[in-house]
PyMOL CGO cylinders between C-alpha atoms (Angstrom):
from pymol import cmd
from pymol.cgo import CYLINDER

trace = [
    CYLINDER, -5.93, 9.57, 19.38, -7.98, 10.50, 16.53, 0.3, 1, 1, 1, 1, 1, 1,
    CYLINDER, -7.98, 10.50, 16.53, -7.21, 14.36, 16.43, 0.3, 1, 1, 1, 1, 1, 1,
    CYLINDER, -7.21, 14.36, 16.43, -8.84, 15.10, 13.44, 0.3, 1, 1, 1, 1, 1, 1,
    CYLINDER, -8.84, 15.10, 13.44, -12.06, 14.45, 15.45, 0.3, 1, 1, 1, 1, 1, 1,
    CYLINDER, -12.06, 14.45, 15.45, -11.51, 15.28, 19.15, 0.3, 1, 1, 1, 1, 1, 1,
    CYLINDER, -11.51, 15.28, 19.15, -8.04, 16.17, 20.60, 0.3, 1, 1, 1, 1, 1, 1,
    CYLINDER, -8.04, 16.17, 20.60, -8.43, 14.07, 23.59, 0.3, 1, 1, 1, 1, 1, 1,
    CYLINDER, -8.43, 14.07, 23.59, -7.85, 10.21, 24.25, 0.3, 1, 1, 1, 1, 1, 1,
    CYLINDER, -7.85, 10.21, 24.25, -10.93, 9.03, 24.35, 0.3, 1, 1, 1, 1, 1, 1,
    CYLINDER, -10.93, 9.03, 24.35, -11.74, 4.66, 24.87, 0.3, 1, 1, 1, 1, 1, 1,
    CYLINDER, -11.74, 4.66, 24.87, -11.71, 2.57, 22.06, 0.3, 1, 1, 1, 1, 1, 1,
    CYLINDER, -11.71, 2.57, 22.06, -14.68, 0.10, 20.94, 0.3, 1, 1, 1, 1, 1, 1,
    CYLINDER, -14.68, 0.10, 20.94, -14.09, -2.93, 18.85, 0.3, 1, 1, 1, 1, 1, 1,
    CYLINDER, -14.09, -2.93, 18.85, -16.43, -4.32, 16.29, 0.3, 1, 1, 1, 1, 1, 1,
    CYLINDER, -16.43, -4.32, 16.29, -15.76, -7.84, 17.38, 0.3, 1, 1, 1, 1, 1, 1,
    CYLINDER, -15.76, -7.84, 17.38, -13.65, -9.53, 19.96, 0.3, 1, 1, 1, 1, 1, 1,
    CYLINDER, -13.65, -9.53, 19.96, -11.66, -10.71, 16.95, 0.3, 1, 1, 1, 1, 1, 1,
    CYLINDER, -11.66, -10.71, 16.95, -10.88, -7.26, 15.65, 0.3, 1, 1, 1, 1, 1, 1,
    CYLINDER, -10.88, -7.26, 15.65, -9.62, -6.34, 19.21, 0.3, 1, 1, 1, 1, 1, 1,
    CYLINDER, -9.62, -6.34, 19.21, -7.71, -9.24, 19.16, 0.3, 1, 1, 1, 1, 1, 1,
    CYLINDER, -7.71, -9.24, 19.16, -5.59, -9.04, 16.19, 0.3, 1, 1, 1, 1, 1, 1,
    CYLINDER, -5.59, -9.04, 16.19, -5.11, -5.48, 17.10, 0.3, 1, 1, 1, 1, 1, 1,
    CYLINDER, -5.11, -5.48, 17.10, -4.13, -6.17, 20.74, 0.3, 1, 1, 1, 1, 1, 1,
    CYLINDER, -4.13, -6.17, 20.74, -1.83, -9.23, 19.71, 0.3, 1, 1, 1, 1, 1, 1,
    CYLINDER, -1.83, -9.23, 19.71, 0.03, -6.15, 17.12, 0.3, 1, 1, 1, 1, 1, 1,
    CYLINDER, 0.03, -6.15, 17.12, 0.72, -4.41, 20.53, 0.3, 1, 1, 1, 1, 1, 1,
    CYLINDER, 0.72, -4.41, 20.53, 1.68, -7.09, 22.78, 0.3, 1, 1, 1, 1, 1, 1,
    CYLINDER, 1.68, -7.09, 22.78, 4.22, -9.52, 19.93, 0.3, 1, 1, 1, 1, 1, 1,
    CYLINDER, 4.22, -9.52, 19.93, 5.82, -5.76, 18.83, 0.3, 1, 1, 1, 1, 1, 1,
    CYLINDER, 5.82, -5.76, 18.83, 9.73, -6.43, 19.01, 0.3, 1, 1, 1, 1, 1, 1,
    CYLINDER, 9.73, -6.43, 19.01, 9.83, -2.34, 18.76, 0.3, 1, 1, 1, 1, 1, 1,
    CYLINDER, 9.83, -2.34, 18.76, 8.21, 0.64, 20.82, 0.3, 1, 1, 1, 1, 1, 1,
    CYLINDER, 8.21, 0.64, 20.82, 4.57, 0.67, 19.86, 0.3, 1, 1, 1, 1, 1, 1,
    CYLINDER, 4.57, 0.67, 19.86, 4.39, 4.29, 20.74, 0.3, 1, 1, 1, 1, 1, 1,
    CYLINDER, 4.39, 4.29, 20.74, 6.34, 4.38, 17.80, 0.3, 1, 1, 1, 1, 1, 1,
    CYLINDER, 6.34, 4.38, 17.80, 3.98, 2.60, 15.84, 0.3, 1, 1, 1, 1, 1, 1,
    CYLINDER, 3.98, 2.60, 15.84, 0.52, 3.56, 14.13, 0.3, 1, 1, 1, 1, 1, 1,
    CYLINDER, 0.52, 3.56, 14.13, -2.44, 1.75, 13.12, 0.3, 1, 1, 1, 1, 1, 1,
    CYLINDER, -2.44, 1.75, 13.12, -4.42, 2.59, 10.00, 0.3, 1, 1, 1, 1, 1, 1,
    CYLINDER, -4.42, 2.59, 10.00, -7.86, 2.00, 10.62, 0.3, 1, 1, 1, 1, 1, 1,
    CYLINDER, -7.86, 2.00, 10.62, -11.57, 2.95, 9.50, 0.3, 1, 1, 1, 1, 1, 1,
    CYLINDER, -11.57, 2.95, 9.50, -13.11, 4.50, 12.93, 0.3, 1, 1, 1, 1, 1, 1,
    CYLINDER, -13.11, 4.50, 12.93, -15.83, 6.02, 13.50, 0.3, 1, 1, 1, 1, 1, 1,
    CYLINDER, -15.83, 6.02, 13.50, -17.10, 8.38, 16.21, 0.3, 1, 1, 1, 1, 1, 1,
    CYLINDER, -17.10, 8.38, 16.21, -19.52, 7.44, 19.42, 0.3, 1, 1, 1, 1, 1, 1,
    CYLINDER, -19.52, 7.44, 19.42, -21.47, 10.62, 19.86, 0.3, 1, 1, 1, 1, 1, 1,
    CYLINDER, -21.47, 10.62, 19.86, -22.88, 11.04, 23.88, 0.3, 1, 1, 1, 1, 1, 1,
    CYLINDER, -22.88, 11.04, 23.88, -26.10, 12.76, 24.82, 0.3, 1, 1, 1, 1, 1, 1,
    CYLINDER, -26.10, 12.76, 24.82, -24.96, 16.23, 24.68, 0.3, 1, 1, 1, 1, 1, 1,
    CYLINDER, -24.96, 16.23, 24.68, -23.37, 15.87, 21.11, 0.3, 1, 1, 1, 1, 1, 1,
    CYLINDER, -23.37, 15.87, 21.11, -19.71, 15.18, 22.19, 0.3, 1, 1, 1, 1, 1, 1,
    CYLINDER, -19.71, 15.18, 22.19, -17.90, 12.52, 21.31, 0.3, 1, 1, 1, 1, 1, 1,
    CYLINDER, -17.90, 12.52, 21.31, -17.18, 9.43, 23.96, 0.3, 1, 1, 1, 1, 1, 1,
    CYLINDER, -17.18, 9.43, 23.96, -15.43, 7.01, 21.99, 0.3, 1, 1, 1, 1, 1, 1,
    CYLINDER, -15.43, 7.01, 21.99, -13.80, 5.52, 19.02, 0.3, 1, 1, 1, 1, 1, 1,
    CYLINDER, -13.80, 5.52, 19.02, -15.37, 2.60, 17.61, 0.3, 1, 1, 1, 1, 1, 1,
    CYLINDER, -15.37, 2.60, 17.61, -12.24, 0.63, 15.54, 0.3, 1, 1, 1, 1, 1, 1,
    CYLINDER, -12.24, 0.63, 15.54, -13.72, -0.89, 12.10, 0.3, 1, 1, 1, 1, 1, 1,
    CYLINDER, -13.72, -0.89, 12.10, -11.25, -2.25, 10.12, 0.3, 1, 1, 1, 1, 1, 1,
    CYLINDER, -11.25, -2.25, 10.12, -6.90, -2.47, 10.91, 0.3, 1, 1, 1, 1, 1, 1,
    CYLINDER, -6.90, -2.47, 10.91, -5.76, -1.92, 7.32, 0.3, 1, 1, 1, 1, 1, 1,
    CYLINDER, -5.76, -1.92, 7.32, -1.95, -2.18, 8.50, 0.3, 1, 1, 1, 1, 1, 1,
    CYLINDER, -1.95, -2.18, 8.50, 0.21, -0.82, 10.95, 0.3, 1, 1, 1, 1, 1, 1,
    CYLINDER, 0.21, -0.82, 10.95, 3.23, 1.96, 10.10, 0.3, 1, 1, 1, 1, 1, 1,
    CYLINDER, 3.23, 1.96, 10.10, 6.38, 3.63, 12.02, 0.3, 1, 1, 1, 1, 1, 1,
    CYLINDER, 6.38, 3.63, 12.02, 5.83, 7.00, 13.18, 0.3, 1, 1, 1, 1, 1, 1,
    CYLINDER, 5.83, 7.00, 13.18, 8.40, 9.49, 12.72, 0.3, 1, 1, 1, 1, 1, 1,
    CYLINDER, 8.40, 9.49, 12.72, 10.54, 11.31, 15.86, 0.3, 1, 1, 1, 1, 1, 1,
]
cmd.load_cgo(trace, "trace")
């Protein structure tokens, strides 16, 4: 969740499937909790019809960090 832009979850589009990849392979091969984990990442907004927004489209992982209790 992005909640400097919207406070909802909202889906999550991938520039390529090999972008979605590595960051789906982060998820999946974490030895840790990856709600405990978040991704630093250039993202931009998918704006709908009506001017709200519908998505997150993921442009570059820059690296992933431990998120405090």
């Amino acid at each position: 969740m992005i909640t400097e832009i919207s406070d909802g979850e909202k889906p999550v589009m991938y520039p390529s499937e090999l972008a979605e990849r590595e960051i789906r392979d982060c998820i999946r091969e974490a030895d840790e909790n990856v709600y405990k984990k978040g991704f630093v990442v250039d993202a931009g907004a998918q704006i709908g019809p009506a001017g709200q927004i519908t998505a997150y489209a993921i442009m570059i992982l820059h690296k992933i960090i431990d998120l405090e209790e």
